[in-house]
N, C-alpha and C positions, 0 to 999 in steps of 0.2 A: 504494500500500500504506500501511496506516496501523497503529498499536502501539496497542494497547491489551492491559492486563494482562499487557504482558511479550510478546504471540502477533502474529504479525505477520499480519491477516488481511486479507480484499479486501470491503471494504465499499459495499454498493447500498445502493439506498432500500427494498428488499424482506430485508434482512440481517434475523434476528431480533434482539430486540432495539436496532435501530439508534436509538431514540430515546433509551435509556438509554445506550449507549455517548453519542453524539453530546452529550447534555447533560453527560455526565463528562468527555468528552476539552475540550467548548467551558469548561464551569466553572475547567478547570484554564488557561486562556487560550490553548489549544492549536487551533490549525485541524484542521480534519476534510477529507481528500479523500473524497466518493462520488460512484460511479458512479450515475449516472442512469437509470431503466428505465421506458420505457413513450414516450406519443408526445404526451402532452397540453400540453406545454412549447414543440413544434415550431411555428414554426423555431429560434426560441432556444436551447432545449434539445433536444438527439435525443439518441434510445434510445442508450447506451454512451457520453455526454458522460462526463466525471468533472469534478467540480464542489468548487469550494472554499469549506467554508461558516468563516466565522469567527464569535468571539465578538461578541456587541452585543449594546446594549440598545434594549430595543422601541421607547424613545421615540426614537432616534439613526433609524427608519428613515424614509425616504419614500417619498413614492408613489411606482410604478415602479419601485421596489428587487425584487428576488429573494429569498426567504426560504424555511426547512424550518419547514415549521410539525408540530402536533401535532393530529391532528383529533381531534372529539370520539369517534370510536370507536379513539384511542390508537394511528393508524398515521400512518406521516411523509410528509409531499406537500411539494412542491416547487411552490412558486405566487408571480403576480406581487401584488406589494402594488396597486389600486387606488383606494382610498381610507382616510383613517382617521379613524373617528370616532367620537364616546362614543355608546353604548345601554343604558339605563338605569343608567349611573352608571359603567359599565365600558367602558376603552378596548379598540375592537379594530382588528382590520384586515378592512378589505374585497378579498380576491382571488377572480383568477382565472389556471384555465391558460390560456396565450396562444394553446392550439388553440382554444381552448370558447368560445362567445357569451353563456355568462350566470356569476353570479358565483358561488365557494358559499358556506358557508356563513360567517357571520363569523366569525371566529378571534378571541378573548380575547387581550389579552396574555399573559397565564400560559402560554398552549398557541406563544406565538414561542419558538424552539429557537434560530436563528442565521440570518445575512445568509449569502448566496451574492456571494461578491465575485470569482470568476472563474470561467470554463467552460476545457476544456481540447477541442478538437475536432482529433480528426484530429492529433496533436501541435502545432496551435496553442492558444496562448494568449487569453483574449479576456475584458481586465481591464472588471468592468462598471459600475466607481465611473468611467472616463473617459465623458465627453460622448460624444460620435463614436462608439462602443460603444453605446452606448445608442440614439443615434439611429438607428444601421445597422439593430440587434435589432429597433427598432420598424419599420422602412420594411418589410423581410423579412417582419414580421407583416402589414402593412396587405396588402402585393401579396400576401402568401397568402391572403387575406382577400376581396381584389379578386379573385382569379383562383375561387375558390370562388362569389361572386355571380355570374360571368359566365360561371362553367363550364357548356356545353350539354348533355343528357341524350343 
């Protein structure tokens, strides 16, 4: 549960407004829990994670980091940072979801919201600035990955 405006409400990635909450509650240097929805994060992320995004700034992140971004049709996704790099004069990041094989579209810095610095599964914790954490999240992804190329019709 998280406070905003005094109301204590249950915030998804599909909340209205969640982008505007999330930039006021991160502005004020206040972390934001949301719930997670949809499956394009898996195995990292699954549908009903709840997720802790906190304040930062865009140039603090790197590749591999988890981020809310703001897309260009102004709804909030939840995507792995890939690469980062300037086009045409502007910094952005290059993600994608960890289900998806191609990347989308590039995110401006302006449109970075906040870092995802921990998932909550199942009441565990799973902090994702530690090494070990990271590497797990990735192996999970390859062998989904792997099992997807090898799966028989």
């Amino acid at each position: 549960m998280q406070t905003y405006s005094k109301l204590r409400v249950r915030l998804g990635l599909n909340t209205p407004n969640i982008l505007e909450i999330a930039r006021h509650e991160l502005s004020k240097k206040r972390p934001l829990r949301i719930q997670a929805c949809g499956t394009s994060m898996q195995p990292s992320i699954n549908d009903g994670d709840y997720l802790l995004v906190e304040p930062c700034h865009p140039s603090e992140v790197r590749r591999g980091d988890v981020v809310l971004v703001e897309t260009s049709r102004a709804t909030a996704l939840i995507r792995r940072v890939v690469k980062i790099e300037q086009r045409n004069g502007i910094n952005t990041f290059i993600v994608r979801a960890d289900a998806a094989s191609i990347y989308d579209l590039p995110v401006p810095f302006s449109h970075f919201v906040g870092k995802v610095t921990s998932i909550e599964k199942n009441g565990s914790k799973l902090d994702l600035d530690k090494p070990l954490t990271k590497i797990r999240l990735y192996l999970a992804g390859l062998i989904q990955k792997m099992m997807k190329i090898f799966k028989t019709p």
